[in-house]
N, C-alpha and C positions, 0 to 999 in steps of 0.2 A: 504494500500500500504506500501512495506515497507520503509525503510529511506535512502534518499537520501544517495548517496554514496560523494557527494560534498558538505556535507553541514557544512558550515560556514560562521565565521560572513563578513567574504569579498567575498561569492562568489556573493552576488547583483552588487557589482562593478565591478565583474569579466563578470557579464551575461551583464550588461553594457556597458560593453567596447567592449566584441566581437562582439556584433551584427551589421553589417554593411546595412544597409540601404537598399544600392542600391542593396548590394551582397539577401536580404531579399524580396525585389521586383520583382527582375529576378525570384527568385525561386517561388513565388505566379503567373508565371504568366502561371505556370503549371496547378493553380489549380483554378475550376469555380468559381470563385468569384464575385459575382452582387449584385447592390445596392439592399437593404432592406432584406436581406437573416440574417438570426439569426445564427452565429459560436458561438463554443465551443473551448475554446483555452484551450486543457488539457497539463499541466506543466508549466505553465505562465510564473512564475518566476517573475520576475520584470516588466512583462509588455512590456518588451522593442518590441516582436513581436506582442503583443497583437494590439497595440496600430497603426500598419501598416495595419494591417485585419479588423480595426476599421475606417478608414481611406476608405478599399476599399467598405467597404456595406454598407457606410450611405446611408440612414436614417436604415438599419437594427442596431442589436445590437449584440455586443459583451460580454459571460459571459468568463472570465478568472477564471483558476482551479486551485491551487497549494495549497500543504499542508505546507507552511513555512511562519507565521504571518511577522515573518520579513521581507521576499522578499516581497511580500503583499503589506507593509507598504510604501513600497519605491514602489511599483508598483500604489498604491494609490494615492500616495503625486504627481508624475510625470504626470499621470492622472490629476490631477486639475492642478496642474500649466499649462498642456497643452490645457487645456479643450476639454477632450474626456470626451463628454458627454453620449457618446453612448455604452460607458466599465462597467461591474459589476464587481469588483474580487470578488471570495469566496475561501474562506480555507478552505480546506476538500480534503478528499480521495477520489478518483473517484471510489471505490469500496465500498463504503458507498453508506448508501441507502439518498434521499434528494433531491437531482437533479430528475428532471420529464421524464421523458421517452417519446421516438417520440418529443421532443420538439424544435430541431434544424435541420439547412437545413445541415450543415457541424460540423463535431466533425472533428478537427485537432490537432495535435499534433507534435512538430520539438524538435528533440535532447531526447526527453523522456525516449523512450523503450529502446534506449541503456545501461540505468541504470534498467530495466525490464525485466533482462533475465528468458532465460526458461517459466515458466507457466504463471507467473506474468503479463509479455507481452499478454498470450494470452488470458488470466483474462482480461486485462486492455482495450484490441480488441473487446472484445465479450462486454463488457461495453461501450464502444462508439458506437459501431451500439445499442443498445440498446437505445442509448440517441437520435438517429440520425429519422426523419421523415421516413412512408414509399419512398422508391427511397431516401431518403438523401444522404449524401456520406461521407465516411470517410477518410480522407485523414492522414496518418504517412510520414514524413521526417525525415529520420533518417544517420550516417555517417556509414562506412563500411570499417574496415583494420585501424583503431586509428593508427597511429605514426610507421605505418609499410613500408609505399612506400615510398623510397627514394633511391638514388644512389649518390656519390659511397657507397657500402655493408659498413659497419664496423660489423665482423663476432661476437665479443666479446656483441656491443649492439645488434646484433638482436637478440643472443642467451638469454641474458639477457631481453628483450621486448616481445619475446615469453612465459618465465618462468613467466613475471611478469602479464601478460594479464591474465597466464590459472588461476593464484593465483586468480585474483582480478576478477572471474568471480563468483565465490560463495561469493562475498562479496557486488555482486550488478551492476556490470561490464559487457557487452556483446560489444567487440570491433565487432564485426563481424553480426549485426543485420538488417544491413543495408542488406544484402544480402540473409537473411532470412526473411525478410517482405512479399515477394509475398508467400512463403507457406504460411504464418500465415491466410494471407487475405483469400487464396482459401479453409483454411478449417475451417476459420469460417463463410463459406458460401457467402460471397461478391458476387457479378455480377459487371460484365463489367472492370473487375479489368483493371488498367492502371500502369504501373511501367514508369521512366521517371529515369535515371543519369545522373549526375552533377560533377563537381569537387566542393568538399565541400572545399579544398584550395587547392592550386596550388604553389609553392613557389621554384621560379629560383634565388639562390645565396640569396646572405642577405634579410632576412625578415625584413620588415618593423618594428619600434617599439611599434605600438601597439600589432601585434602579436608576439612580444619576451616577452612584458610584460603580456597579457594572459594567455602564458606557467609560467611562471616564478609564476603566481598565481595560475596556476594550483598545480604545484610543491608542493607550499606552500602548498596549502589545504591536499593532497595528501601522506606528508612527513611522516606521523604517517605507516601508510598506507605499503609506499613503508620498513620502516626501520624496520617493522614487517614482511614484506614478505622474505627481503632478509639478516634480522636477526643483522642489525645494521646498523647506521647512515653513517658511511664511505662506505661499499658496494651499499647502495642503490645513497648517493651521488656519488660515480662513473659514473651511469647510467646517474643519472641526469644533470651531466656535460659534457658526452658523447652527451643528444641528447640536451641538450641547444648549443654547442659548431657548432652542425649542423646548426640552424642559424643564425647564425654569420660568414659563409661562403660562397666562392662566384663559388666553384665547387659542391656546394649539390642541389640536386634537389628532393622537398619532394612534394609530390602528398596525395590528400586522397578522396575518391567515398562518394558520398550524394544520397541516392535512394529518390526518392518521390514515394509513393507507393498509389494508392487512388480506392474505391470501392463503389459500389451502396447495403447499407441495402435492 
């Protein structure tokens, strides 16, 4: 697989911080989940969803998949302190050969393919039915339109957020995946496919401060990134202060779509 397009030494805190609970429950309650069923959590990260899928199939068990020892480590440590007993992580590529085949009731994955555009994605689909039991199901949650719905317009960033999406889509980027999930499924053969949307966030007037500091980490990670796309530090912080400045107001209204996409091997 190739390399995270987010990776650094703070995004464990960053995939910490965003994940909301409650907001993480609602969206599982999409998806078939029964005590003693064995899931595949591919993109783990730190655990932080792993650890709610773990929660709903006991006594089943949970293996977590992520290729970064560091999230891992912190996905590990959280694990015993919490005593989920019923989590493995492994580090590895899910395009690597190691994992056993037909071996799980559910392969899931949330926020992953958006960083698996193009083939990569459908490499990484055609691998988790592969891992999934005859009938198993494979279930992707993914966001659809990143940092794009909002009102009122500002004509300078959206011009600017469209240049900077198409850039950073060959460097690992797919804002728009969310809405290409059902072809993907229907031609790698799935049955019974089910698509389900959600507001993946919703946000009327001031954002709360966990998610200004979110962004603000995103940014951060980000900033090599952006000051390479738009060819220096000061234009690309233009943008960045453009769409931070939108949460911190109390006339914007930013909206973003979450597909839940799920299918029978």
């Amino acid at each position: 697989m190739p390399k995270y397009l987010m990776e650094d030494p703070i995004e464990a805190e960053r995939l910490e911080i965003k994940t909301n609970r409650d907001k993480i429950a609602r969206e599982l309650e999409y998806v078939s989940l029964r005590p003693g069923q064995r899931v595949l959590d591919v993109g783990c990260g730190t655990g932080a969803v792993t650890r709610i899928l773990a929660e709903q199939v006991l006594p089943g068990r949970i293996i977590g998949l992520d290729q970064s020892p560091d999230r891992l480590a912190v996905a590990t440590r959280i694990k015993e302190e919490e005593g989920k007993e019923n989590i493995r992580f492994v580090c590895g590529d899910l395009l690597a050969p190691g994992l056993k085949e037909e071996q799980f009731d559910i392969a899931y994955s949330r926020c992953t393919f958006q960083y698996l555009p193009g083939k990569r994605g459908e490499q990484a689909l055609h691998r988790m039915k592969s891992l999934v039991r005859p009938g198993g199901r494979v279930v992707v949650a993914d966001v659809d339109g990143v940092c794009l719905y909002r009102w009122p317009l500002d004509p300078i960033r959206e011009e600017a957020l469209d240049f900077l999406l198409q850039k950073l889509e060959p460097a690992g980027f797919d804002a728009f995946i969310g809405r290409k999930l059902y072809g993907m499924f229907l031609k790698a053969g799935f049955r019974d496919i089910r698509v389900d949307l959600l507001p993946y966030y919703l946000i009327a007037g001031r954002a709360d401060p966990t998610t200004v500091r979110v962004w603000e980490m995103k940014m951060a990670i980000l900033q090599e990134q952006f000051d390479r796309i738009f060819g220096s530090r000061d234009k690309a912080r233009e943008l960045e202060d453009r769409f931070m400045a939108d949460l911190h107001r109390e006339d914007v209204l930013l909206h973003n779509l979450f597909f839940i996409v799920q299918g029978t091997s």
